[in-house]
C-alpha positions in Angstrom: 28.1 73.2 -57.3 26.1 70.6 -57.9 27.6 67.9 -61.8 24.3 66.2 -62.8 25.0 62.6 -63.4 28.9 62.0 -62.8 29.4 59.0 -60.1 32.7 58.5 -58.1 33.0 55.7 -54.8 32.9 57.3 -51.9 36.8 56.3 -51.0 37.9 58.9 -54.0 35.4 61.7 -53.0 37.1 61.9 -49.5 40.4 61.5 -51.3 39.5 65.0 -52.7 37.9 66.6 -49.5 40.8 65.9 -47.9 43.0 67.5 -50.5 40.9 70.3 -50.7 40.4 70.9 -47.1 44.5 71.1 -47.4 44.8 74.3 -49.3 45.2 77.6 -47.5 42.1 79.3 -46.3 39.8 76.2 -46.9 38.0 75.7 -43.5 35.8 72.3 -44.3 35.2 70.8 -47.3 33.0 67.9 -48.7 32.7 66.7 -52.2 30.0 63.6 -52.1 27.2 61.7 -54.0 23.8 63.0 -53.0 22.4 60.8 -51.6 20.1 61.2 -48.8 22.6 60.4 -45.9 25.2 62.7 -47.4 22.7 65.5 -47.1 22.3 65.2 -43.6 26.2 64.7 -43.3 26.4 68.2 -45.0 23.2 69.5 -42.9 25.4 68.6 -39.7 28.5 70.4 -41.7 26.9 73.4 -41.9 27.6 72.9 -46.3 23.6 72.4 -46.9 23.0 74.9 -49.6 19.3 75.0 -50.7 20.4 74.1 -54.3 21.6 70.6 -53.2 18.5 69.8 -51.9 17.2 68.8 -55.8 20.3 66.8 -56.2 20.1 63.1 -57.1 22.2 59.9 -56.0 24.0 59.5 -59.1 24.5 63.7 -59.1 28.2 64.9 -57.7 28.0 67.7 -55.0 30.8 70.2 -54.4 30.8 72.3 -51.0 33.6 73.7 -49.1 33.9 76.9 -46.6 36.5 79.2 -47.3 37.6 82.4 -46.1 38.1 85.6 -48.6 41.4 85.5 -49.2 41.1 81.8 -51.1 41.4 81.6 -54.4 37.9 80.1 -55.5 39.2 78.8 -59.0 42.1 77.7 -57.6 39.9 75.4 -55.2 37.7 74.0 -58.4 41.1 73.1 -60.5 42.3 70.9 -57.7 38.9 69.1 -57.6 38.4 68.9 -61.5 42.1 67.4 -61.4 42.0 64.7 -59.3 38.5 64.0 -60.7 39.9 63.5 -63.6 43.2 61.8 -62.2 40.4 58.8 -61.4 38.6 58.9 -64.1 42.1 58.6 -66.4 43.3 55.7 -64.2 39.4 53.8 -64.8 40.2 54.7 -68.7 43.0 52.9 -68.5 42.1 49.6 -66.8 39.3 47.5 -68.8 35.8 48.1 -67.7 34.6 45.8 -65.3 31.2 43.9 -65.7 28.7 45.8 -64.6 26.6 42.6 -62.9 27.3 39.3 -60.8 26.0 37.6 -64.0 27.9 39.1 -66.5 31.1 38.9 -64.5 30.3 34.9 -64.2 29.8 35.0 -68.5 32.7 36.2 -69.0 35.0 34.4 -66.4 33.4 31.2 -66.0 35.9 29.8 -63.7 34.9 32.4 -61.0 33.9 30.5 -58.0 34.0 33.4 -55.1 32.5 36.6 -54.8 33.8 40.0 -52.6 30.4 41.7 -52.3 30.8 45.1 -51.0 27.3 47.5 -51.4 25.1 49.4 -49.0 23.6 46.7 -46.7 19.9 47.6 -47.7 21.2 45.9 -51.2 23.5 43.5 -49.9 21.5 40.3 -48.8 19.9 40.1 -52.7 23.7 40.5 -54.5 24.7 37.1 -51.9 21.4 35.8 -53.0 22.2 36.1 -56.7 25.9 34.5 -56.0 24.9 31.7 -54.1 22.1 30.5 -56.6 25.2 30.5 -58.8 27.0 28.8 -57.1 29.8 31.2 -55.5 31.2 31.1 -52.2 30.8 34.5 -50.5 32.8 37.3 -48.8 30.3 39.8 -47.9 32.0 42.8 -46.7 29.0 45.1 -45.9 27.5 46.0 -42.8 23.7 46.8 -41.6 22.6 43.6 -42.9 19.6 42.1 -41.3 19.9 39.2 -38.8 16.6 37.6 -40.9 19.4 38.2 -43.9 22.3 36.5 -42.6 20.2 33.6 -41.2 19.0 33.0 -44.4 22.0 33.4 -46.5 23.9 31.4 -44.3 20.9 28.2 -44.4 21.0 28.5 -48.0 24.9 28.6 -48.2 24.9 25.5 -45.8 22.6 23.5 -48.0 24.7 24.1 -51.0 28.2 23.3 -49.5 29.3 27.1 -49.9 31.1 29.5 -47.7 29.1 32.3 -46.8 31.3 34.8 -45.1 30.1 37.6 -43.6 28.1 40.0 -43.2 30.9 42.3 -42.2 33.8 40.3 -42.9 36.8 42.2 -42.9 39.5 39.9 -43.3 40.2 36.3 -45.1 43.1 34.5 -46.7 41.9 31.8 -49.7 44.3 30.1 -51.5 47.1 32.5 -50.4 45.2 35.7 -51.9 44.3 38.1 -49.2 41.2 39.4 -49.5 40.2 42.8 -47.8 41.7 44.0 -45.0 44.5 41.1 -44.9 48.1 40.3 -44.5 50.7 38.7 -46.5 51.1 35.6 -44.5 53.9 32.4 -45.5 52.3 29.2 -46.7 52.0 26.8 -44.2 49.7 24.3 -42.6 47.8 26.3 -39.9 43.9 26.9 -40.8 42.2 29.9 -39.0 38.5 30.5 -38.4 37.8 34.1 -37.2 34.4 35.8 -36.1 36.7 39.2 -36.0 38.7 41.1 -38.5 41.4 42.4 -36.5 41.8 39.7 -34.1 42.2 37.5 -37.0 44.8 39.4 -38.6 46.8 39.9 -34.8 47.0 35.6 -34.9 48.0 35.4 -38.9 50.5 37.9 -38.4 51.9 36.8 -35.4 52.2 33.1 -37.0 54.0 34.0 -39.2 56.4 36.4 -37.3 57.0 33.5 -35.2 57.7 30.8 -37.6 54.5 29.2 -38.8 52.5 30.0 -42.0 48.5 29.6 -43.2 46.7 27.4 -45.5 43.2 28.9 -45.0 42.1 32.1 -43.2 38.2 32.1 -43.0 36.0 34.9 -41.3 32.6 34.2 -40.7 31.4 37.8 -39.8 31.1 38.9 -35.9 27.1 37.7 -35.5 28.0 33.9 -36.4 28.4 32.5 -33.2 25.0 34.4 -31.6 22.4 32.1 -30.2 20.2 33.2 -33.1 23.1 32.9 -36.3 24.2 29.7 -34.4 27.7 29.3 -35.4 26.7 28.2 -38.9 29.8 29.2 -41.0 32.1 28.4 -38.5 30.7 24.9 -37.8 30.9 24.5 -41.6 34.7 26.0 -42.0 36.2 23.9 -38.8 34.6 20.9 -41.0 36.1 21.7 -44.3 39.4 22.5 -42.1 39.4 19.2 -40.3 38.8 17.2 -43.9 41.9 19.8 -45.3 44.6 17.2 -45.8 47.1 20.4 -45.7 46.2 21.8 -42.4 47.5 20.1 -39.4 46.3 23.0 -36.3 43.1 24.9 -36.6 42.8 28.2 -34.9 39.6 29.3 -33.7 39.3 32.7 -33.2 36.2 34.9 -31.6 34.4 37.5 -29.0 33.3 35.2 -26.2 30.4 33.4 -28.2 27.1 32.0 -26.2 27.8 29.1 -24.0 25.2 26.8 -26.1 26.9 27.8 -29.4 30.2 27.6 -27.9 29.2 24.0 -26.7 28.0 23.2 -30.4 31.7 24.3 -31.5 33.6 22.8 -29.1 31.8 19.3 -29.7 32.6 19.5 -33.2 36.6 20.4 -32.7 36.5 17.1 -30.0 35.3 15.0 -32.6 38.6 16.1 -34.2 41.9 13.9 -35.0 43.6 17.9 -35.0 45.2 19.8 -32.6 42.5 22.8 -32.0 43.2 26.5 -30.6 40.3 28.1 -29.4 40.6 32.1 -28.1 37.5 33.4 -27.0 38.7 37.0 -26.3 38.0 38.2 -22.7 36.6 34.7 -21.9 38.0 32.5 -18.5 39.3 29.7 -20.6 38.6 26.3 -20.0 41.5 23.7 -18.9 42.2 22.5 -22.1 42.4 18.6 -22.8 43.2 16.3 -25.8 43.2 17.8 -29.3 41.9 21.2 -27.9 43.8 24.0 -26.4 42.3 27.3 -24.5 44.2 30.4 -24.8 43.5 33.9 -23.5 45.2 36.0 -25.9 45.7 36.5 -29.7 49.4 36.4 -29.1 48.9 33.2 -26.9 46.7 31.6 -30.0 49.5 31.9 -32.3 52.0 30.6 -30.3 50.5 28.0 -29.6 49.2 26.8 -33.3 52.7 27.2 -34.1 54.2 25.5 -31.4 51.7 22.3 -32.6 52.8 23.0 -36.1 55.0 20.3 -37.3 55.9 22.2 -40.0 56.9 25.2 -37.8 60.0 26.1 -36.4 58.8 28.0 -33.4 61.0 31.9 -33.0 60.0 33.7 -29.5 58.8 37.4 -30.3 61.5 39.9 -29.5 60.9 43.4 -28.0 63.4 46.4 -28.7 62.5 47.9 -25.1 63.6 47.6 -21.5 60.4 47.8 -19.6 62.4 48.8 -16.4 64.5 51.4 -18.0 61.4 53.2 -19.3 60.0 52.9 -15.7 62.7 55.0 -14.3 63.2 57.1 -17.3 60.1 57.7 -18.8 57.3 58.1 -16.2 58.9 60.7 -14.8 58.2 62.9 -17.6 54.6 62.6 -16.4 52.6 65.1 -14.1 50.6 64.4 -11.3 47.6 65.2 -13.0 48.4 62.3 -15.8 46.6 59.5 -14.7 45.0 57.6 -17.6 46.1 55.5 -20.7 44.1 56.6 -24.1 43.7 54.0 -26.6 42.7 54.7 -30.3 42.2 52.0 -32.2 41.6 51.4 -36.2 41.0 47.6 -35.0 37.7 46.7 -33.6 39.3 43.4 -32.1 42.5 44.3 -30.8 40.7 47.6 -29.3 38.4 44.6 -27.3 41.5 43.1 -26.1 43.7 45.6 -25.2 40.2 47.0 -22.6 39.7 43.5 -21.4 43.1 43.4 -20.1 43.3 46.5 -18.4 39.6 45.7 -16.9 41.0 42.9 -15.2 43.6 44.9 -14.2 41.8 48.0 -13.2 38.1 46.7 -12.9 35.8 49.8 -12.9 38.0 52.4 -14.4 38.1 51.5 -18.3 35.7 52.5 -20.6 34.9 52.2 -24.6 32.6 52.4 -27.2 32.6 49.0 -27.5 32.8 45.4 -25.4 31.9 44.2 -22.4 33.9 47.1 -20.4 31.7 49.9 -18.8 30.7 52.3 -22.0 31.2 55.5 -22.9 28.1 58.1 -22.6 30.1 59.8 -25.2 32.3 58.1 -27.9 33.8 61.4 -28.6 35.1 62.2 -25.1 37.6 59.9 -23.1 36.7 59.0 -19.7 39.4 57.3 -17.2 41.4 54.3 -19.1 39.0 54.7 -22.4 39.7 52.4 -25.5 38.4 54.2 -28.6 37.4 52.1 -31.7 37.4 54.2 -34.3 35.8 51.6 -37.1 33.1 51.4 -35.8 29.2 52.3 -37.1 29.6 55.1 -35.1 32.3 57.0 -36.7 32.1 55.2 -40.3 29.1 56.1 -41.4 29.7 58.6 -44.8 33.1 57.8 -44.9 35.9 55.5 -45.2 37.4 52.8 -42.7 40.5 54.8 -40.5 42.3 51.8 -41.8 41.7 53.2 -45.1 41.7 56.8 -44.4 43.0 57.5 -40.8 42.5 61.2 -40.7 39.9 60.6 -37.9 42.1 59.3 -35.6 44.8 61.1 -36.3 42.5 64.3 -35.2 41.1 62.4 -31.5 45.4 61.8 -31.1 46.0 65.6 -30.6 42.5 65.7 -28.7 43.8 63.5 -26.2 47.0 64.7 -26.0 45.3 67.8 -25.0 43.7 65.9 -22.0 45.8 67.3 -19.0 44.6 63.7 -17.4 46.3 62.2 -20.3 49.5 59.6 -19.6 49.8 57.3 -22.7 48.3 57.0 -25.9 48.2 53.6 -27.2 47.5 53.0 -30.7 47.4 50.5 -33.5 49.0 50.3 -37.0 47.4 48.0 -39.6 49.6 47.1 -42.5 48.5 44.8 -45.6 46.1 44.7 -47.9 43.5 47.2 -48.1 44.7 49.9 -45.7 46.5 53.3 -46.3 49.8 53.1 -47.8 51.9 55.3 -45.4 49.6 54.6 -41.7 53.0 54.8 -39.9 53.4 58.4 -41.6 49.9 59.4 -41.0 50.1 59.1 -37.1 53.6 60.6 -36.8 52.6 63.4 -39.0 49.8 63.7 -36.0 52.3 62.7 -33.3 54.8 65.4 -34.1 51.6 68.1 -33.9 50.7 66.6 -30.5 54.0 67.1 -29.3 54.2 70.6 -31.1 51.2 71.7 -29.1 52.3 70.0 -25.5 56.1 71.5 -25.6 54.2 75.1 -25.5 52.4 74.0 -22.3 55.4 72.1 -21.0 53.8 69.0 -20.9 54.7 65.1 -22.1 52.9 62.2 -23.2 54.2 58.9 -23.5 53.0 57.3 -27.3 52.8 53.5 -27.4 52.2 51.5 -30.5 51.7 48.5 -32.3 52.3 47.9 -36.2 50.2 44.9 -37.3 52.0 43.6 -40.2 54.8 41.4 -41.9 57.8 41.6 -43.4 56.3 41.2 -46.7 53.8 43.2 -45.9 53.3 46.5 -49.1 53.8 48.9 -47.4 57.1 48.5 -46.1 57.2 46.6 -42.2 60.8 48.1 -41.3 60.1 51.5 -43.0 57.0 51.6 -41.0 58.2 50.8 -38.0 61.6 53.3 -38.4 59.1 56.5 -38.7 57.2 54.9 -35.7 60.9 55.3 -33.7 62.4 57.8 -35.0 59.3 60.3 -33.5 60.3 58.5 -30.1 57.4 56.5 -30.2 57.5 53.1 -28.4 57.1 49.8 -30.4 55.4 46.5 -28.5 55.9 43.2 -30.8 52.2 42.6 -29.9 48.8 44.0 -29.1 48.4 42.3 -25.9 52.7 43.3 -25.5 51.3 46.8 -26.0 48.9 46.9 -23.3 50.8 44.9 -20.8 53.6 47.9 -21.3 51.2 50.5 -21.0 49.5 49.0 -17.5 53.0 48.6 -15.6 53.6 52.5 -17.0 51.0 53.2 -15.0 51.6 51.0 -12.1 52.2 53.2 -9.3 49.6 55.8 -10.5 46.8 57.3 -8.9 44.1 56.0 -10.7 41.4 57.2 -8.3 
């Protein structure tokens, strides 16, 4: 069926996929905007009907597969009522301006913009808010390099942030923004060229004692030879001039050696104590005001142990490493070898494979990084470290932070794996994600374990819940449904990954 002229985001439309690929006899279902991509998506689907070839962007396609005992009209009142569920809540709520200008006529005061469009359209919106004088979050990916040069020059001229392009993750003036956490006031500033990886440090701050004033991402290009480090040269500036912020966290994917010199000068210049964690990177022996760390768990310890605001707490962990060695590894086959990791977190994914490279050089692989990679993203190979945000797996639908059916689908796959020992996964909480992740992967979990009792198998589940105590969706009930499906809990990402390498210890890994 093909409604002429009625637009829903693309976050609702998989909303009701989903729901309908729920109901009995459904086999796959896709209800989308057709737009060109979306077409191939349902060409690849096997849901092209010739009559959606004639359909237009702003025209609303319904296709689903279903067997012949479902009930057709059944199917088409399910969509039609949580259409019109969204359309009732949009009634509700007064309409938004339509425009970048006539949001800044009618709220004058407005001084940043969250730009989030299809990249093609992305670099002319940042344009329009710059030239008027906004600072920018610019969410969007597939923006040009030429683009973000650009932007960011113009941005620099004008004394405006320019964050982005796919930025994930910042925390201005207390408000998260995106995919953020709800972090304690404090006087710790952080600068991140990653989402994750700067939401890993913020929460961990403030689990162990510390709080924020400014959380600034500059997008994952910024620190390339060609982007040169622009917005975070700019934002460790406006930190080191903060009179509020004592510690500044910097926070990246190793960056070029001549960029990384042009940072590292700046922070020197600095009267304030500097962290700097390049991921993966050998660190330099720090000296004076600036302190190398190799880990997002060591970069948050040590901003908060330099807080003098801070009372520094050690992170705790509810497990006994040993006593899972002897009672837990057991439970393994011979044929288990390998540790899956599937990750909503680009970042943290990064981290997590670095480690176990150093550990295990040669034998980990993933879709992203500097480890060996993947032929195919969709099948594991040895140690493989899965991030499933990225372009790869995103394209024509929404973040698995958002909408984590995704992984929870490649958790059964590898548990499937007779090769398969661990999986190791992360839980975002915060701003932005799903409301129930914890739920999502135990619901997956428990169907894992369903299918692996009737070849008399185990796998050992190891997670991670990124989040506070504050945190919407509930930090102890998250973690409770995590435990309660015997799943084990790190305090940490990097905790998480040390756990599942001494697991393994032992192992052939051959």
């Amino acid at each position: 069926m093909i409604k002429n002229n009625a637009y829903y985001d693309s976050v609702t439309l998989m909303q009701v996929s989903r729901a309908v690929e729920e109901s009995e006899f459904v086999k796959k279902a896709m209800i989308s905007m057709g737009t060109d991509m979306n077409k191939e998506l349902l060409k690849a689907a096997g849901l092209l009907d010739k009559l959606f070839e004639a359909a237009k962007p702003s025209d609303l396609i319904i296709a689903f597969e279903a067997d012949e005992h479902a009930d057709i009209e059944q199917i088409y009142q399910i969509i039609e009522d949580k259409l019109n569920e969204k359309a009732k809540d949009d009634k509700e709520e007064e309409m938004p301006p339509t425009s970048l200008s006539s949001a800044v006529k009618r709220y004058p005061e407005l001084n940043l913009a969250v730009i989030s469009v299809a990249g093609v359209y992305a670099a002319a919106e940042v344009r329009k808010a710059l030239n008027k004088n906004l600072n920018v979050m610019l969410f969007s990916d597939n923006v040009s390099l030429e683009d973000e040069i650009a932007l960011k020059k113009l941005a620099h001229e004008k004394g405006l942030l320019m964050m982005g392009p796919d930025c994930g993750t910042a925390i201005i003036n207390s408000v998260g923004l995106c995919f953020a956490n709800k972090i304690r006031k404090g006087d710790i500033g952080v600068v991140g060229a990653s989402g994750t990886g700067t939401q890993e440090v913020t929460v961990l701050i403030d689990k162990m004692g510390g709080g924020v004033t400014q959380v600034i991402g500059t997008g994952g290009r910024d620190l390339s030879i060609e982007v040169g480090g622009i917005m975070m040269y700019d934002t460790l500036e406006a930190l080191d001039r903060d009179e509020k912020t004592d510690v500044i966290v910097l926070i990246s994917k190793p960056p070029v050696e001549e960029v990384a010199q042009r940072i590292i000068k700046r922070a020197e210049e600095s009267k304030k104590n500097i962290v700097i964690c390049f991921i993966g990177k050998d660190n330099n022996e720090s000296a004076g005001n600036i302190h190398y760390v190799p880990t997002l768990e060591e970069a948050a310890r040590k901003a908060v142990q330099l807080s003098s605001s801070s009372t520094y707490k050690e992170l705790v962990d509810a497990y006994d490493s040993d006593a899972l060695m002897e009672n837990v590894r057991p439970l393994l086959q011979e044929s288990q070898k390998y540790v899956r990791g599937l990750y909503c977190g680009g970042t943290v994914c990064d981290e997590s494979a670095g480690m176990f490279d150093k550990a295990i050089p040669g034998k980990v692989f993933s879709n992203v990084g500097k480890v060996r990679r993947l032929e195919d993203a969709g099948r594991s190979t040895m140690h493989s470290f899965i991030d499933l945000g990225d372009d790869e797996f995103t394209v024509g639908r929404p973040h698995p932070m958002i909408e984590p059916s995704l992984r929870n689908s490649r958790i059964i796959q590898e548990a499937m794996d007779e090769e398969t020992a661990i999986i190791l996964f992360d839980v975002e909480l915060g701003y932005g994600s799903h409301r129930d992740p914890a739920g999502e992967a135990v619901a997956a979990v428990r169907e894992a374990k369903k299918l692996l009792a009737s070849e008399n198998r185990n796998v050992i589940f190891v997670a991670y819940v990124l989040g506070t105590e504050d945190d919407l969706q509930g930090y102890h009930r998250q973690m409770e449904l995590l435990r309660s499906e015997g799943i084990i809990l790190a305090s940490s990402n990097a905790r998480a990954a040390e756990l599942c390498l001494k697991l393994i210890g032992g192992m052939s890994n051959e």
